[in-house]
Steps between C-alpha positions, in 0.01 A plus 500: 500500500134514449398646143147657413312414174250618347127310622320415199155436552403168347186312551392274195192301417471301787487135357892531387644637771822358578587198718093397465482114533227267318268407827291222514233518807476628829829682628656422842534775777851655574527323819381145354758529181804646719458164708538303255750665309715519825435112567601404151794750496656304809612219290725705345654625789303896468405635807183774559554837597274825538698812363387770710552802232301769577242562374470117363530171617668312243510126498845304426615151522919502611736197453851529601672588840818696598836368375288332172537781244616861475267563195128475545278354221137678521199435306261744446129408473294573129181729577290208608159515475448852533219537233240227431257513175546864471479620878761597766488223739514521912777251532801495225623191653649261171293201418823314346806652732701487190788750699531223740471173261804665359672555776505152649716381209801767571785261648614845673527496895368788582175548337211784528136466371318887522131491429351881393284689651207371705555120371444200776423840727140487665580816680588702190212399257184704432476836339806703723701272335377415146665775291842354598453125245305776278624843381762507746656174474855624459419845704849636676335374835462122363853505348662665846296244743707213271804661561458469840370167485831385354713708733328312754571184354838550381568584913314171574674273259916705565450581108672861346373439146171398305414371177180584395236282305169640464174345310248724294475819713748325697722590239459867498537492898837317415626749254362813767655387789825433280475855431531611844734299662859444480507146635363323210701242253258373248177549400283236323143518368225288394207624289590856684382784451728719434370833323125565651526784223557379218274217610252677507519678165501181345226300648334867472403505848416785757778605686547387873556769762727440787737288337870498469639422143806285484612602171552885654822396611654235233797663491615445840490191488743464191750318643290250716487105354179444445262218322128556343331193426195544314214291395467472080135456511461766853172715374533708845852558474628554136820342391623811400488649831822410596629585143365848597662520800855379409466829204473733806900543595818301381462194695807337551418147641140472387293181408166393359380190481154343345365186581172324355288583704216803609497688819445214758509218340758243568766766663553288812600222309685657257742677812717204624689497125493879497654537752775221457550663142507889526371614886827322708732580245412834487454544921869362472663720284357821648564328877878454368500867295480684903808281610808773475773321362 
């Protein structure tokens, strides 16, 4: 069942926004980066696909047949490069594709990479598009068009449950999406953002209008295992966000994590060992938790 929150505007100074990546020279078109990005992710066995989710085209990478997996692993994309020394940029496409240099490590059959909004998408660039990595980044439209992305890939893959991992913004499309649907096991975040409220109040920002905020519905997801892991020296996404969150409801199954590092740095090499130490355990025991016995 499909809950409405409350939209709270946010749009900050535009040189922190979240999931903004350190860039160094000229930037590659959508087309020219999703060809490489598909190339590479063949050696690891990820497929390209086009989710046609009206009224976007989103991007994924899909590993995994039938008969592989009946749980679906899907990484959701950070904001990318959605603002650029202080201006909204035409094309949000990531210049590291830190959703997907994650997702390569999972050992999990049946694996899902979701860019956002408009990312490795030529078509949907320009200004029809450009509130959606801006003020709308988590709008109700962005966070339904995932859903269906997944449906489509859980179909694709014979899957009937997800786990959820989501980086930066990623994260707050994670914990959105977890919200809504009643097919999801675990949700795990990195550097996510998780409160665009009470973000905003403390990096004393302007508020963003359009967007969803994840921490609307906390309580709902009481129950659900779930891992934060933040970064100790993160200046774009406090520490103490994920402290913040876990105050919202009585979390029963609830995680944080820091690690020495900011918010890119290092994260992709940090994963394999996260995951062998707290993500598969975890996936495990809420996998096994379902099982009637």
């Amino acid at each position: 069942m499909i809950r409405k929150r409350t939209l709270f505007p946010l749009f900050p100074a535009f040189l922190m926004i979240l999931g903004l990546t350190v860039l160094a020279g000229c930037a590659q078109s959508a087309g020219e980066a999703w060809h490489q990005l598909s190339s590479r992710a063949y050696g690891y066995d990820f497929h390209p696909t086009t989710f046609n989710v009206s009224p976007f085209l989103l991007s994924g990478l899909v590993k995994g047949k039938p008969g592989d997996s009946k749980e679906l692993v899907v990484y959701l994309e950070g904001d990318g490069r959605g603002v650029v020394r202080g201006r909204v940029t035409m094309d949000p496409t990531p210049a590291q594709v830190m959703g997907f240099e994650l997702a390569r490590s999972d050992p999990a059959p049946a694996v899902l990479y979701l860019a956002r909004v408009g990312q490795f998408q030529s078509t949907q660039n320009g200004p029809s598009y450009m509130a959606y990595w801006s003020d709308k980044r988590l709008a109700d439209e962005s966070v339904d068009a995932a859903g269906r992305a997944i449906d489509e890939a859980k179909k694709k893959v014979g899957a009937d449950k997800v786990h959820l991992i989501g980086y930066s913004g990623g994260g707050g499309m994670a914990v959105l999406l977890a919200e809504r649907r009643d097919d999801v096991l675990s949700v795990t975040t990195v550097a996510g953002l998780l409160d665009t409220y009470w973000w905003v109040r403390q990096k004393r920002y302007r508020p963003l209008a359009g967007s969803l905020n994840p921490a609307d519905n906390a309580a709902s997801l009481a129950g659900l295992s779930q891992i934060h892991f933040y970064g100790e020296d993160d200046s774009i996404i406090p520490p103490e966000m994920s402290a913040h969150f876990q105050s919202l409801a009585p979390f029963s199954n609830f995680r944080r994590i820091g690690q020495n590092t900011n918010h890119w740095k290092a994260w992709p090499e940090l994963w394999p060992a996260l995951l062998r130490q707290y993500v598969l355990p975890a996936r495990k025991m809420a996998s096994e938790a379902q099982i009637p016995h």
